[in-house]
C-alpha positions in Angstrom: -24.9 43.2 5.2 -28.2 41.3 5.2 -28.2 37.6 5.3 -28.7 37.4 1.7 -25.8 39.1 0.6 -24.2 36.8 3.1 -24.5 33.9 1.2 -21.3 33.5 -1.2 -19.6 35.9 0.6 -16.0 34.9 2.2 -17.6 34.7 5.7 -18.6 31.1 4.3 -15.2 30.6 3.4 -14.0 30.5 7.0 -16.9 27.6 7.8 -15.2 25.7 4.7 -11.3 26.0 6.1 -13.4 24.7 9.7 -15.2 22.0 8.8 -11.5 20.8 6.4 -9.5 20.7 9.4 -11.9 19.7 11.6 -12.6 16.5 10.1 -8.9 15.8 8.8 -8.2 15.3 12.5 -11.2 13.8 13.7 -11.8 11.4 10.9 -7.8 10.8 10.4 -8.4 9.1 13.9 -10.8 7.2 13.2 -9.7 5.9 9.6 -6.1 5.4 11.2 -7.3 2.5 13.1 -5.9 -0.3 10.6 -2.3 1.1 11.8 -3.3 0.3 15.2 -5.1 -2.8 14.5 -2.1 -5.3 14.5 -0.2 -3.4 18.0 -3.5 -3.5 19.7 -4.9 -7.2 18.9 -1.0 -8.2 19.8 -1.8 -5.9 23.5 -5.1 -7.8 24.1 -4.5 -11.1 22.6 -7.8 -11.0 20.5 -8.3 -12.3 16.9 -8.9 -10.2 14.2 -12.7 -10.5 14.7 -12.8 -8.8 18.3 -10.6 -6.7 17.2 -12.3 -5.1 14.2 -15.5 -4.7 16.8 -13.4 -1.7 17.7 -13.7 0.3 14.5 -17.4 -0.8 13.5 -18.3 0.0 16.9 -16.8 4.1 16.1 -18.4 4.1 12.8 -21.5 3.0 14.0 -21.2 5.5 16.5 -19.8 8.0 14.3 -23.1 8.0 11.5 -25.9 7.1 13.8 -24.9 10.1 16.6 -24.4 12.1 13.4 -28.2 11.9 13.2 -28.5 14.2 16.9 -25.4 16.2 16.3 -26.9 17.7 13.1 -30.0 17.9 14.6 -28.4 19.4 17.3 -26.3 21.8 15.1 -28.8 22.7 12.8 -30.9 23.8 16.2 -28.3 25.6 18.2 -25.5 26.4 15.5 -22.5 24.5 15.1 -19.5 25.8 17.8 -21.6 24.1 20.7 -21.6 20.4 18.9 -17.8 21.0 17.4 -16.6 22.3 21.4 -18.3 18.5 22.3 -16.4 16.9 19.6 -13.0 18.5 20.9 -13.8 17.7 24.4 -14.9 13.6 22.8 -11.8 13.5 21.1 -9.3 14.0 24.0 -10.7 11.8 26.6 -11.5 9.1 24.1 -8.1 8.7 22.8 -6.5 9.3 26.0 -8.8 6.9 27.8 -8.2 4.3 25.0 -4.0 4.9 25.7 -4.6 3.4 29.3 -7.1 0.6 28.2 -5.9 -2.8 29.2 -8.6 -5.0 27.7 -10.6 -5.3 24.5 -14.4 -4.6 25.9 -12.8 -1.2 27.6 -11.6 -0.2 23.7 -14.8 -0.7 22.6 -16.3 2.3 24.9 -13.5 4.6 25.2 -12.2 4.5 21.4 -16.4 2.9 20.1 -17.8 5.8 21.8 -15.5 8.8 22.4 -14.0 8.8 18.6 -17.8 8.3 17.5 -18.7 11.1 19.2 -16.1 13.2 18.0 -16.5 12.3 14.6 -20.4 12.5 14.3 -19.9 16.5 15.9 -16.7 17.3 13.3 -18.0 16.2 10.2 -21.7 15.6 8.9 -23.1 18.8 11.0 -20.3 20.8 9.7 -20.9 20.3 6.1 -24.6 20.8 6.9 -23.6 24.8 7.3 -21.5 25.0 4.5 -24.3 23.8 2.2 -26.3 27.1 4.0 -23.5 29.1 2.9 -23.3 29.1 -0.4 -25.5 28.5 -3.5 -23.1 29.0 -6.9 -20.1 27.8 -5.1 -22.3 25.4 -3.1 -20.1 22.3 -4.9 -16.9 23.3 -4.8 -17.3 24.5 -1.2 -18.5 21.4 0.1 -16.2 19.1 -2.1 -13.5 21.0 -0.7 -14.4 21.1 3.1 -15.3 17.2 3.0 -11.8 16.7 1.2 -10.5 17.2 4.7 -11.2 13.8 5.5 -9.3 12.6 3.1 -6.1 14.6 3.7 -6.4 13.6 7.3 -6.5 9.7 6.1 -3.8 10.4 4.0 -1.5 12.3 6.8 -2.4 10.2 9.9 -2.3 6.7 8.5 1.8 6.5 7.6 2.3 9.5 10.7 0.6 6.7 13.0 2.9 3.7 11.5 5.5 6.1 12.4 5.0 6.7 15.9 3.8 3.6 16.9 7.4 2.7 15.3 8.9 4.6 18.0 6.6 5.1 20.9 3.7 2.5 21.0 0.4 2.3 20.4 -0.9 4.1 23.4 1.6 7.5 23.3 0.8 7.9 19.9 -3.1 7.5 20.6 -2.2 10.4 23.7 -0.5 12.8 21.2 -3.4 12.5 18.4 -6.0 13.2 21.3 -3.8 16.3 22.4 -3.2 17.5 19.0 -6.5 16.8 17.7 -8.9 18.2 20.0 -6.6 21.8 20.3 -7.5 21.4 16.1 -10.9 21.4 16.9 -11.4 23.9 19.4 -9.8 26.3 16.6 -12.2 25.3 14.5 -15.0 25.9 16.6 -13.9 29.8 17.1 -13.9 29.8 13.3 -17.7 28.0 12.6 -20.7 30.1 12.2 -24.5 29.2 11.6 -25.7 29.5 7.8 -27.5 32.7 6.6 -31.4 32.4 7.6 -30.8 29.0 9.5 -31.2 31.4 12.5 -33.6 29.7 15.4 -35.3 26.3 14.7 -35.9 25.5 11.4 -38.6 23.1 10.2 -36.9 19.2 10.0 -37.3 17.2 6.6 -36.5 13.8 8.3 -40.6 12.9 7.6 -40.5 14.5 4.0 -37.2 12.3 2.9 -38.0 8.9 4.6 -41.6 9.3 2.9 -40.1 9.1 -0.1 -39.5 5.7 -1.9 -36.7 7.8 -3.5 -34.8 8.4 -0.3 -35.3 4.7 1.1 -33.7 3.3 -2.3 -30.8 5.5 -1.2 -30.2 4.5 2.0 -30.6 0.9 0.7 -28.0 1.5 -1.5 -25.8 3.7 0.7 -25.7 0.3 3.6 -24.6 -2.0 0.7 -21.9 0.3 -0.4 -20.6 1.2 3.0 -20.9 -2.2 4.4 -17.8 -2.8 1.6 -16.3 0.2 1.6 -15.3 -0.4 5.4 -13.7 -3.8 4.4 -10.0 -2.3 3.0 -10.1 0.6 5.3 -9.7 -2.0 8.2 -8.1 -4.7 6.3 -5.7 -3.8 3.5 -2.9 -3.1 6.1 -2.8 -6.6 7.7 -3.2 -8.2 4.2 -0.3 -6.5 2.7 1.6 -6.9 5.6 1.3 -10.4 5.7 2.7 -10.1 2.0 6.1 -9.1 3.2 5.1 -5.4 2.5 6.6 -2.7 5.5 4.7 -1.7 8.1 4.9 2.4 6.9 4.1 1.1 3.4 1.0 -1.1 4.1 -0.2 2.4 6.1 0.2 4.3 3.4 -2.0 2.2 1.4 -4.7 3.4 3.4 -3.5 7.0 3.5 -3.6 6.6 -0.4 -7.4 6.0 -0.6 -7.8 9.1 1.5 -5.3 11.1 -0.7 -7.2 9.9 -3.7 -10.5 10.7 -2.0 -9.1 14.4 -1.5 -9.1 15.0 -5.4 -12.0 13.2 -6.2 -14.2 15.2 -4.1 -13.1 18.5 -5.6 -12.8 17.1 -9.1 -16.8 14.8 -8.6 -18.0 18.5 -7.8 -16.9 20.2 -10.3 -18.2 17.8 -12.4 -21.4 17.9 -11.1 -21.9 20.9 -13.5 -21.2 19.5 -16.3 -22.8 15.9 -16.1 -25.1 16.4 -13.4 -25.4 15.5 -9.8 -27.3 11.8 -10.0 -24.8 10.9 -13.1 -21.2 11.6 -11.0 -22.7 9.8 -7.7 -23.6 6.9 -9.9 -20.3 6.5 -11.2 -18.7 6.4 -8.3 -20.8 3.7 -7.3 -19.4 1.6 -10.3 -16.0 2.2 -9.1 -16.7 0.2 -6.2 -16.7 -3.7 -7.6 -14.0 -2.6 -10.1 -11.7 -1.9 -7.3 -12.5 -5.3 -5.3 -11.8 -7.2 -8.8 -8.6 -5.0 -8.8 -7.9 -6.1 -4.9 -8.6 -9.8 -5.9 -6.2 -9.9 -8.3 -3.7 -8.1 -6.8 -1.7 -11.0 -4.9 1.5 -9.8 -3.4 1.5 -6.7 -5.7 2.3 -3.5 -4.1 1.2 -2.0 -7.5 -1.9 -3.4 -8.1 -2.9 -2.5 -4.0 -1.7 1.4 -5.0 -4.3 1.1 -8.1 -7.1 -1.2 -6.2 -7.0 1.9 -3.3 -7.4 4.5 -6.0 -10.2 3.3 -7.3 -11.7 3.1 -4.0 -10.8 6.3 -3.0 -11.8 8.2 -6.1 -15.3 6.2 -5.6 -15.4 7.1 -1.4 -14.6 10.6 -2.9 -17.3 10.5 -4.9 -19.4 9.4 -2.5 -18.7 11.6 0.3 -18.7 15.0 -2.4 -21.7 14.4 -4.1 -24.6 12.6 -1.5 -25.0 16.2 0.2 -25.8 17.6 -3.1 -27.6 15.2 -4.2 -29.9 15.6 -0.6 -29.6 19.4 -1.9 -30.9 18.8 -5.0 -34.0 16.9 -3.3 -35.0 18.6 -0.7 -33.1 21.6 -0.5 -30.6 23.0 2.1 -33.0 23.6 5.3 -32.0 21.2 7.7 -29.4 19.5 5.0 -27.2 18.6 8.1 -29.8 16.5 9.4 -30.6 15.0 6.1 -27.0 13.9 5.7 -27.4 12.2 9.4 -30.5 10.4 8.4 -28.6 8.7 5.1 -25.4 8.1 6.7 -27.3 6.0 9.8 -27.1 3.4 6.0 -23.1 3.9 6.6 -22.9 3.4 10.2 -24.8 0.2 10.1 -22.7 -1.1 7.4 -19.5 -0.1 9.3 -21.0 -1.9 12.6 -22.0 -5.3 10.4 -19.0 -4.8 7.9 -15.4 -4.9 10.6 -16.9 -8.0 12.6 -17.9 -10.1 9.3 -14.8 -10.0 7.3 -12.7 -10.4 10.7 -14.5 -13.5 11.5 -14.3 -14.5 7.7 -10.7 -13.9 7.7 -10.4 -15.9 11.5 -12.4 -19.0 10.2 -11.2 -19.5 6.4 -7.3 -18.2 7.2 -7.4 -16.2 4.1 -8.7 -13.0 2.7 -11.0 -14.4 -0.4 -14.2 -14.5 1.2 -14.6 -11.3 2.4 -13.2 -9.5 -0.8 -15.9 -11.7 -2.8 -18.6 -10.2 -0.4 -17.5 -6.9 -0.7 -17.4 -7.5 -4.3 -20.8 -8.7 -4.7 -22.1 -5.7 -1.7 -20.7 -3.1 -4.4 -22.5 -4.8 -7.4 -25.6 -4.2 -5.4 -25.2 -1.1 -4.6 -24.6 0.3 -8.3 -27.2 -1.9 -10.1 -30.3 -0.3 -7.1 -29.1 3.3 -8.4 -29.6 2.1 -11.9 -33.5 2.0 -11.2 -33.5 5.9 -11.2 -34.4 8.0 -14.1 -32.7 11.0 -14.4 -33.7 14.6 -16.0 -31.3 16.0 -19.0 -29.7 17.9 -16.5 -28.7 14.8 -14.7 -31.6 15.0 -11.7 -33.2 12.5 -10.5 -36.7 12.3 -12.0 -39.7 11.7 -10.4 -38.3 12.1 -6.7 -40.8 14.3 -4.8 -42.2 12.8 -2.1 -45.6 11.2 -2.1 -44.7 11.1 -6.2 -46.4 7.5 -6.6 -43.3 5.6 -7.5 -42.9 2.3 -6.9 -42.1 1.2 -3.4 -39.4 -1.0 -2.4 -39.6 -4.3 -3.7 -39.8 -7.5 -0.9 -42.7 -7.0 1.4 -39.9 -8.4 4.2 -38.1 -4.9 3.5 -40.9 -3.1 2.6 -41.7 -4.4 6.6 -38.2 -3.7 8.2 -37.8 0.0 6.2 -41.1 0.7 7.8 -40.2 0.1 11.1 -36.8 1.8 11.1 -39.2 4.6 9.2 -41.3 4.8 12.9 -38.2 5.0 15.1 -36.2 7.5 13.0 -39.4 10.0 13.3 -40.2 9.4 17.2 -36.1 10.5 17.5 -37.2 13.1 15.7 -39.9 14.1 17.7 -37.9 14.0 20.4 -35.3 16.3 19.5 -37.7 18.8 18.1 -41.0 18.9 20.3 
């Protein structure tokens, strides 16, 4: 069979099941955190400030390393990045079990769960994108829905065990479980048709466009408050008289919400177009936090406020690699992915600390909800500066096009710089 009559075919279809269970476990990790986040500031005696460090630091880790892994991946295929991220996974969440002070977390939970997270997910969907080119929505909705199953699974199963076992046995049997998950997956993953050997990068094609800098702007604004209830809707609710397994599930909700979104955002995509969906889930992100604000001691309203995030994160998470598709095509998309998400990660490093310390300093939960608020508001109204074809493209996005740059010559200034360092990394990784 040559490689074109590859693409479509149900080999693909194994790279989808993969990267789904792949990233259910390493991701569910990661996003479980807020079940933790009580039991382990309790452990250490920190506030919630240096506490939350712990989860920006992963996410940080998680988007930034995502960069190299899916250069990496794209490179040398994906089973030699997912076999790191199974290896990652075990020691980091067995290390973090024996951990007897805050700074340790930060490195063994920061760095390991990072690691396996940046090789499980973002690389991953990179081949499935190869894979397929009518089913090229529905497979990658359905393969990124694995995060959100995971969140939805590991959040209320953590609650559980930490019920009856601790913190630390339950972080021993997720790294156990989890990395034998991935090593599955890794003797399931195979490279996309014609991505064979090393394929020329786009990293200097997309950051050369104005197009792709608006949205990475907007991607850091909306991740920076999209981090904000994953961490801290638990300890809210909590502190509401709400159970411990109940507050969890809150957070397992916006995965499980997530899960059909990202099928249902992809479908879509035919019928609206690809720029109109991810703009709309935008909106849905300062209509949940006005939902959150008003929710009080409402188990209710927190379900609905962690829909609406969930069907937006979906959104999100479904549609950005198409839209990357739609741009500049699927050579290299993994790597593409990595250079917008770096946006997520520095929102997820900047986002944890802030509303901890926000929440420490004013002894309640308005302030941070009001800046997530407002961060969401943002992030909508930059998309709206995009023009979009009938068929719901954006127009005008070819690099070098002559639009307009980036207002601010202060961000015009900072963009540049970040613009230099992202293409010596890439000169490094592909001399």
């Amino acid at each position: 069979m040559s490689e074109r009559q590859l693409i479509d075919s149900p080999r693909g279809w194994l790279t989808v099941i993969a990267t789904f269970f792949s990233s259910a476990v390493a991701l569910g990790a990661v996003y479980s955190f807020g079940a933790f986040f009580e039991s382990m500031a309790d452990d250490f005696g920190t506030g919630k400030g240096s506490t939350a460090v712990i989860f920006g630091l992963t996410t940080f880790s998680f988007f930034w390393l995502s960069l190299i892994t899916s250069r990496l991946s794209d490179r040398y295929g994906p089973r030699p990045v997912l076999a790191t991220g199974a290896v990652a996974l075990f020691v980091g969440l067995w290390a973090t079990s024996y951990v007897n002070s805050i700074g340790a977390g930060y490195i063994t939970f920061g760095v390991g769960a990072g690691i396996a997270a940046a090789c499980a997910y973002i690389p991953m969907v990179g081949h499935v994108g190869g894979w397929f080119e009518k089913s090229r929505a529905t497979a990658v909705g359905i393969s990124g829905a694995g995060i959100g199953v995971g969140t939805l699974i590991m959040n209320p199963l953590a609650a559980r065990l930490i019920d009856s076992y601790g913190w630390r046995s339950t972080y021993r049997i997720f790294g156990v479980v989890g990395s034998l998950v991935l090593v599955f997956g890794t003797l399931m993953m195979a490279r996309a048709p014609g991505e064979a050997g090393a394929a020329p990068s786009r990293m200097r094609e997309a950051f050369s466009s104005p197009t792709f800098r608006k949205l990475w702007l907007a991607a850091l604004c909306y991740a920076t408050a999209l981090i904000i209830p994953f961490l801290f809707v638990v300890p809210y609710a909590k502190e509401r008289g709400i159970s411990a397994v109940a507050a969890a599930t809150l957070v397992g909700l916006l995965g499980g919400s997530s899960v059909l979104s990202r099928i249902g955002f992809s479908w879509l995509t035919n019928q609206f177009g690809i720029f109109r969906i991810f703009r709309f889930g935008f909106a849905l992100c300062p209509i949940a936090f006005v939902t959150w604000l008003l929710a009080g001691s409402s188990f209710v309203t927190l379900v609905i406020f962690m829909i609406i995030m969930g069907v937006g994160y979906g959104s999100f998470v479904a549609v950005s690699p198409l839209v990357l598709a739609d741009l500049f095509g699927v050579v290299c998309l993994g790597s593409l992915m990595g250079l917008l998400y770096t946006a997520c990660g520095l929102g997820a490093l900047i986002g944890p600390p802030m509303a901890g310390r926000m929440i420490d300093v004013s002894g309640g939960y308005t302030m941070p909800l009001l800046v997530g608020l407002g961060l969401g508001l943002i992030s909508f109204l930059s998309l709206t500066l995009f023009s979009t074809t009938p068929s719901g493209s954006i127009a005008g996005a070819v690099a070098g096009s002559g639009e307009v740059p980036i207002a601010g010559s202060g961000v015009a200034t900072v963009m540049g710089a970040f613009d230099e360092t992202l293409l010596e990394l890439e000169d490094w990784l592909d001399p």
